[in-house]
C-alpha positions in Angstrom: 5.2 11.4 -15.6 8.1 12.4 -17.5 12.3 11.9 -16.2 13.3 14.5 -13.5 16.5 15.8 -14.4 19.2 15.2 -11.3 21.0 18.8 -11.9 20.1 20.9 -9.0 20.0 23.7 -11.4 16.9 22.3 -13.2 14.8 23.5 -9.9 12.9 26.7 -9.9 14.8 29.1 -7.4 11.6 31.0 -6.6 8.5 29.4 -4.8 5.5 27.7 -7.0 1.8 26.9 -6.3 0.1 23.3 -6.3 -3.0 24.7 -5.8 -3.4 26.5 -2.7 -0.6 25.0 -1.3 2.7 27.2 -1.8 6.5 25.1 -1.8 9.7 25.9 -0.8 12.1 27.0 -3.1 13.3 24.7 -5.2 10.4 22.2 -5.2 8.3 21.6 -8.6 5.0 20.6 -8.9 5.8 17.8 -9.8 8.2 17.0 -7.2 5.0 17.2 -4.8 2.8 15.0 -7.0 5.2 12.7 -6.8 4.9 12.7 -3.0 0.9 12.8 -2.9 1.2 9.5 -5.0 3.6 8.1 -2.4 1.3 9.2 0.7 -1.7 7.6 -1.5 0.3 4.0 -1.5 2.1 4.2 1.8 -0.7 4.0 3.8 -2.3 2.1 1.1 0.2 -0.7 1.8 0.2 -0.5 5.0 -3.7 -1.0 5.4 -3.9 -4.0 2.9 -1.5 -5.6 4.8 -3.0 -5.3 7.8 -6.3 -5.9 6.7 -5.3 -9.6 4.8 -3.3 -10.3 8.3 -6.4 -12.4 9.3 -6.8 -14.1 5.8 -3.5 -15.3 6.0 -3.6 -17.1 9.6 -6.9 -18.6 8.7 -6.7 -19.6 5.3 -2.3 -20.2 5.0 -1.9 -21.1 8.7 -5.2 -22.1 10.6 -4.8 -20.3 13.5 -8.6 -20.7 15.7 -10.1 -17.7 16.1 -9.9 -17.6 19.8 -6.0 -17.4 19.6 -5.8 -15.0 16.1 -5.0 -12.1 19.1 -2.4 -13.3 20.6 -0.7 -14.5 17.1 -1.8 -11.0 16.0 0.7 -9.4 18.7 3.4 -12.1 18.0 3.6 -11.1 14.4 4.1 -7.5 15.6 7.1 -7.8 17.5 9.3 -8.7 14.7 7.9 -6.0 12.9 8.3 -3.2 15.4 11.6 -4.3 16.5 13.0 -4.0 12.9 10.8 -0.6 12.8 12.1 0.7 16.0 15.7 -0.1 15.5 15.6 1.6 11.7 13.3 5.0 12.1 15.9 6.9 14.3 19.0 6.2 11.8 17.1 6.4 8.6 15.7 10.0 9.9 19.0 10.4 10.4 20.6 9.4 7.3 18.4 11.0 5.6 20.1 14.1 6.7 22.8 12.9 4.6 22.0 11.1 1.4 19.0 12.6 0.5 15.3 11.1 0.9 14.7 9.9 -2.9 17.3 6.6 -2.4 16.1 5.6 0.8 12.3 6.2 -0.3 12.4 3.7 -3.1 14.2 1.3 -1.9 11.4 1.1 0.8 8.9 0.6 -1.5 11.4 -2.4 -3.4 11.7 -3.9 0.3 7.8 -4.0 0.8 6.9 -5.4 -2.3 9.5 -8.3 -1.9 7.5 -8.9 1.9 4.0 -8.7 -0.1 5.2 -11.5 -2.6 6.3 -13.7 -0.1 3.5 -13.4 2.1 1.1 -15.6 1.0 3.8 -18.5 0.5 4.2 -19.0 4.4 2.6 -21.8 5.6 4.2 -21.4 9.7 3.6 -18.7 11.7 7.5 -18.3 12.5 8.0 -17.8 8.3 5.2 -14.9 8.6 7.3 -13.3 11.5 10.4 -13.8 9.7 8.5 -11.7 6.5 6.8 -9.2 9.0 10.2 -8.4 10.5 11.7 -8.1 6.4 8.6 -6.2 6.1 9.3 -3.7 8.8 12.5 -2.9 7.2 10.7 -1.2 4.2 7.7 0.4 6.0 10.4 1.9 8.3 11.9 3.3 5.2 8.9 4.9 3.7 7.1 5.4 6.7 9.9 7.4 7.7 10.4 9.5 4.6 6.7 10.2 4.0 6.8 12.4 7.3 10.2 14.1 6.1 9.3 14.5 2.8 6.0 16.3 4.1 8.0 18.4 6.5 10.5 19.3 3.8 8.3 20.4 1.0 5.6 23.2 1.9 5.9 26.9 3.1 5.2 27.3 6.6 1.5 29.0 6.0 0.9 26.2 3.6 2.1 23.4 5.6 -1.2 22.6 6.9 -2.9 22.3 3.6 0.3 20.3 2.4 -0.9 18.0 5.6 -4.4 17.9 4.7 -3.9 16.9 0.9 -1.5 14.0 2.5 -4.3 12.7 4.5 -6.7 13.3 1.8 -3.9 10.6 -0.3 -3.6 8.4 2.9 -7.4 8.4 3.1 -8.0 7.3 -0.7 -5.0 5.3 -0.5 -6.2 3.4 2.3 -9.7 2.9 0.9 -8.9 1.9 -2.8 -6.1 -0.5 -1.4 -8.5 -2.0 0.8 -11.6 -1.9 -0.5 -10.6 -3.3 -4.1 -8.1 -5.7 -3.1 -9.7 -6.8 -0.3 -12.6 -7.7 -3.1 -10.0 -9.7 -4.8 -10.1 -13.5 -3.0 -14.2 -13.8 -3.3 -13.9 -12.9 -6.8 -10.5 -14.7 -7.6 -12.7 -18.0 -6.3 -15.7 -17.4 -8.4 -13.4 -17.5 -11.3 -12.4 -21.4 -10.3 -9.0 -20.2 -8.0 -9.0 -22.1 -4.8 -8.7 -19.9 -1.3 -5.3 -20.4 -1.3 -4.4 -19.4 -4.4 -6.6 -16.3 -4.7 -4.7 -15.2 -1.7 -1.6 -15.0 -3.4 -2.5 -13.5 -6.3 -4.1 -10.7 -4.3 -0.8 -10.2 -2.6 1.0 -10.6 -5.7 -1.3 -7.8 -7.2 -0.4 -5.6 -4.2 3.4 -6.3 -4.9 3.3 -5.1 -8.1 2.0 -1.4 -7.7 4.7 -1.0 -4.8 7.0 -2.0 -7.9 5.6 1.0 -9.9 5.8 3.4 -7.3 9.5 2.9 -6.6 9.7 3.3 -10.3 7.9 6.7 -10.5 9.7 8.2 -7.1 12.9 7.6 -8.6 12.2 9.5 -11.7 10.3 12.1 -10.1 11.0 13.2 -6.3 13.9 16.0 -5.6 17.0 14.2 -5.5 19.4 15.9 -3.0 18.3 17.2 0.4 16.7 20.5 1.4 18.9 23.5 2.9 22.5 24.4 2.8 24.9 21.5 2.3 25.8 20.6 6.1 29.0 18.3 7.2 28.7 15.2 7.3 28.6 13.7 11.1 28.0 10.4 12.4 24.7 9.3 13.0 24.7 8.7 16.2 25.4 12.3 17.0 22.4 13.1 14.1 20.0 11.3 16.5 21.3 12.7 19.5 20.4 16.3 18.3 16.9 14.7 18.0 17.0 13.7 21.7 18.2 17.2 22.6 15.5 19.4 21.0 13.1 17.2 22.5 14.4 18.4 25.7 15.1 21.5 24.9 11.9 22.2 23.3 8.7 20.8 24.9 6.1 21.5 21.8 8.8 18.4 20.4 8.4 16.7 23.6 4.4 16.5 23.4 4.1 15.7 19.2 6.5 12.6 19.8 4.2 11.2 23.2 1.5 11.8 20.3 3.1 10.0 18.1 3.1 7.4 20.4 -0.6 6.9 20.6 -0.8 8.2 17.0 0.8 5.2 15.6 -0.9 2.9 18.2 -4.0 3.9 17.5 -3.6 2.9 13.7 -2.6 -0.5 14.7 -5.8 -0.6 16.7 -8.3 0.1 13.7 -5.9 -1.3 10.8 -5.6 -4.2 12.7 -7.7 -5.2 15.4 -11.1 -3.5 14.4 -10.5 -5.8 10.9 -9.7 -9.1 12.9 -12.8 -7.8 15.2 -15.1 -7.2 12.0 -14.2 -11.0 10.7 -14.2 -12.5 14.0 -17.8 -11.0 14.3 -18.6 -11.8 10.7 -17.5 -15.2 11.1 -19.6 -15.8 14.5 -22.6 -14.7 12.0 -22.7 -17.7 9.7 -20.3 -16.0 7.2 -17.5 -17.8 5.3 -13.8 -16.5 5.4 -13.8 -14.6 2.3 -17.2 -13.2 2.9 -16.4 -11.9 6.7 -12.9 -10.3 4.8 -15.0 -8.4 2.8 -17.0 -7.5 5.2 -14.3 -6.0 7.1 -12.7 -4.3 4.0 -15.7 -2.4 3.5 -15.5 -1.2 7.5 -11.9 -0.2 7.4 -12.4 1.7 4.4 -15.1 3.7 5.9 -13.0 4.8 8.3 -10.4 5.6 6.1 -12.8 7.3 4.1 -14.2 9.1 7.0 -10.3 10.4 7.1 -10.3 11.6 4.0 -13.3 13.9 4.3 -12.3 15.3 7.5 -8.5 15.8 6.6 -8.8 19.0 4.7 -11.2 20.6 7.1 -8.3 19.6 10.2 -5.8 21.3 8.2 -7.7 24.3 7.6 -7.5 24.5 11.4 -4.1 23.8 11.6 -3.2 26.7 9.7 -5.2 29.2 11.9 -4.8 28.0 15.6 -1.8 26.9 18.0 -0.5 23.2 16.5 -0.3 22.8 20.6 -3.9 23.9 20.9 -4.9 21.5 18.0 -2.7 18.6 19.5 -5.2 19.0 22.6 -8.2 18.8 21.0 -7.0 15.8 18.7 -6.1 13.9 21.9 -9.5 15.0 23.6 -11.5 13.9 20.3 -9.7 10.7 19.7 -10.2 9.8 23.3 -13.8 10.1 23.2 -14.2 7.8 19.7 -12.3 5.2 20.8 -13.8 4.6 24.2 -17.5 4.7 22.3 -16.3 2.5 20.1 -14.5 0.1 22.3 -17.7 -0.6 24.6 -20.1 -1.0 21.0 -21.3 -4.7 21.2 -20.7 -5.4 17.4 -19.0 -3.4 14.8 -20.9 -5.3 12.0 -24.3 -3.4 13.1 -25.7 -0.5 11.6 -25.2 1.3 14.7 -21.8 0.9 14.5 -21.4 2.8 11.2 -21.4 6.5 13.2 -18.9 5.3 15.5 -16.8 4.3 12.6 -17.2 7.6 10.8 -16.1 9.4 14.3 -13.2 7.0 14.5 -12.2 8.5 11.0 -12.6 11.9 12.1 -10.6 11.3 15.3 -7.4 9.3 13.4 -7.3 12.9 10.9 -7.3 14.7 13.6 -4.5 12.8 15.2 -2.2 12.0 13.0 -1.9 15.8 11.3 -1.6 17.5 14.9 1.6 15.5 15.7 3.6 16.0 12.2 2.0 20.1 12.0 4.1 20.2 15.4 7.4 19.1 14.2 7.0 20.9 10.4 6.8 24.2 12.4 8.8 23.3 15.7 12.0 21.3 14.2 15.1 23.3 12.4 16.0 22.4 9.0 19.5 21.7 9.2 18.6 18.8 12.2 14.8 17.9 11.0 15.4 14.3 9.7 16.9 13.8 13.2 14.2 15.4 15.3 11.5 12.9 12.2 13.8 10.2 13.0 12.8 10.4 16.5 8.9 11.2 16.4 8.9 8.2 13.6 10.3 6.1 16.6 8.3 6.8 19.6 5.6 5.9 16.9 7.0 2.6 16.2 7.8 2.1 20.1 3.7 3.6 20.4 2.7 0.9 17.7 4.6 -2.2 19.8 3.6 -1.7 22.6 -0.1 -1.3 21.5 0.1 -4.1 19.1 1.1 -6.8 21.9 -0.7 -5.3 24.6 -4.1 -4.9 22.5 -3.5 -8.7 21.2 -3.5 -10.0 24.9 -6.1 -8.1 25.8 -8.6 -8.8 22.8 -8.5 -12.6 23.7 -8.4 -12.1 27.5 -11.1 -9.0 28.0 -13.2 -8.6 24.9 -12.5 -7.3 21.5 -13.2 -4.1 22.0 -10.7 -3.3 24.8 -7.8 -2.2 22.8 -10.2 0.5 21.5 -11.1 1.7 25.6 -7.2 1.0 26.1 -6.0 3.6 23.6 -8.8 5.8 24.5 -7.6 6.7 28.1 -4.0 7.6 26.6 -5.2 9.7 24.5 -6.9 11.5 27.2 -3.5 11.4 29.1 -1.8 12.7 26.4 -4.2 15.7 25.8 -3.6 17.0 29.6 0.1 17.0 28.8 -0.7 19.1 26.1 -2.7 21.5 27.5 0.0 22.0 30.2 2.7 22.7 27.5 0.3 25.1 25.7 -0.2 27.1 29.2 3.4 27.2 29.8 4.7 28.3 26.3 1.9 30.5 25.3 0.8 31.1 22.1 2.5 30.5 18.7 1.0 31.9 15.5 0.7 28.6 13.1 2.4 30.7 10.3 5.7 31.1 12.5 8.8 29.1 12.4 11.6 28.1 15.3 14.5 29.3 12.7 
């Protein structure tokens, strides 16, 4: 991709196409590329890193399987609290210096934590990383969802939605698929476990490297909208707070956002350390069972992929709040069938994981359709900043409570945990839809 020039005036003033997806004025094409490759290694990331989790406290730290839950949840804490006590302000800020700075340096932040993670050797170093970590997933995390919210026409915006998950999805699978590959055949090439560890992290570090690269030369510098004054942040995220009262359809995509997030923690995270503990029960060694569970997480995330576009064809022709209902109702259902399956390594389990796909699409576009339509421009990184942190505050308390309960119960009671708050979560909605009526997709709050 070639430089994008920083002049304002460089922007078309009149709307383009990428596709069938129409922008706001002022966005290029290649302004929304360059955000499709970002939603392609965001998630990406994010899935690796979970995924190699349970590599890393067997092979660097030797944690026995019958504890890996509980150090699972331990890890998340430091992550979430960092996560949690960033997404608000950088929503915020966001408002205020743009979303290209804070972007790549998100992507610089993670790909410091990715080369460092493989040379822990305690489990209080990994915590200390996963909490650095959180610092740039919070950052990119963050400005995916504003980014998304910022760049579409409102009758395009599910489309723009769909062709993010459609990135997420093939991020998610090429990230995990090939690099989780990377160990077994690092070791047939005469690297020892250790070692092939590092260089797959190392690999991983890398592309986050290139990415911040290509943002920086290609996303809209600037922010969207009429220049606005600047204010303090803390009276940003407090307009956040106050269209979520003001405004229940806001109210309803951030409790979704809760389980949204949570329930990503729950596959990315849990259903891999589920998969190797499994694996590993079967006779398999360490690098074979993390495979093994590479190829299940990316069959979900494939499974994602396929149903994305077909979720935000229905975005765009039904009430978001109607949608958000049946995402909660759907996701409800595949995570309680998958949370009482006795083995996610059997062929039976391979419908269930499809399902699980379908249901984490479903999910996560409903929430973010919500908020594109529902939050004003001038005050929409505040009212992200605040859907991005009852996500985070979603994925902590999932992460710990799931961790507890995957050693305690059985493996797959995270999955019936998350499944009954979803189903909470989709009455909610229903009652919201009843009370504010209809709203045609194509219609905006301004």
């Amino acid at each position: 991709m070639s430089v994008q020039s920083n002049d304002p005036s460089a922007y078309t003033a009149t709307p383009v196409k990428l596709g069938p997806i129409w922008l706001m004025p002022g966005i290029t094409q290649r302004n929304a590329l360059a955000y499709f490759l970002a939603a392609f290694f965001t998630i990406g990331t994010l899935a690796f890193v979970s995924n190699m989790q349970p590599y890393l406290l067997t092979e660097n730290l030797g944690i026995p399987a019958d504890e890996r839950g509980r150090a699972t949840s331990l890890l998340a804490i430091p992550y979430e609290i960092v996560f949690l006590a960033l997404i608000g302000p950088l929503g915020a800020l966001a408002d205020r210096i743009g979303r290209r700075p804070i972007f790549v340096a998100g992507f610089l932040l993670v790909a410091t934590a990715l080369a460092m993670f493989p040379l822990s050797r305690e489990l209080w170093q990994l915590a200390m990383l996963r909490g650095f970590y959180g610092m740039g997933a919070a950052c990119i995390t963050s400005m995916m969802a504003t980014v998304l919210a910022d760049y579409p026409q409102e009758r395009s915006r599910g489309m723009m939605l769909a062709g993010s998950g459609i990135c997420n999805g093939l991020g998610a699978v090429m990230m995990v698929l090939l690099l989780s590959q990377m160990p077994r055949l690092l070791e047939t090439r005469g690297f020892d476990a250790l070692m092939a560890g590092r260089i797959t992290f190392w690999m991983a570090a890398a592309l986050a490297i290139l990415v911040a690269i290509v943002l920086w030369r290609n996303l809209k510098p600037g922010k969207p909208g009429q220049p606005q004054a600047r204010e303090p942040l803390s009276r940003l995220l407090g307009r956040g707070v106050g269209e979520a009262r003001r405004n229940p359809r806001i109210a309803v995509a951030c409790m979704e956002a809760f389980i949204a997030r949570g329930d990503l923690v729950v596959v990315a995270t849990f259903l891999s350390l589920w998969a190797q503990k499994s694996g590993l029960g079967a006779g398999m060694s360490l690098q074979e069972a993390a495979q093994m569970a590479g190829r299940l997480v990316a069959m979900v995330s494939l499974a994602q992929l396929v149903f994305s576009p077909i979720w935000g064809y229905v975005l765009d022709r039904v009430d978001r709040m109607t949608a958000v209902a049946m995402a909660m109702a759907f996701a409800g259902t595949a995570y309680l069938l998958v949370g009482l399956s006795p083995d996610p390594l059997a062929l039976a389990f391979i419908p269930l994981a499809i399902l699980l796909g379908f249901s984490e699409a479903a999910a996560i576009l409903s929430g973010a359709a919500v908020i594109g339509q529902e939050a004003r421009e001038d005050i929409r990184g505040s009212v992200l900043g605040l859907f991005n942190f009852c996500g985070s505050l979603g994925t902590l308390v999932i992460a710990v409570t799931a961790g507890i309960v995957f050693d305690a119960i059985m493996p797959g009671a995270p999955f019936v945990m998350v499944a009954f708050i979803n189903l909470a979560i989709c009455g909610a909605a229903i009652m919201v839809r009843l009370k504010t009526g209809y709203r045609a997709p194509d219609s905006r709050t301004d």
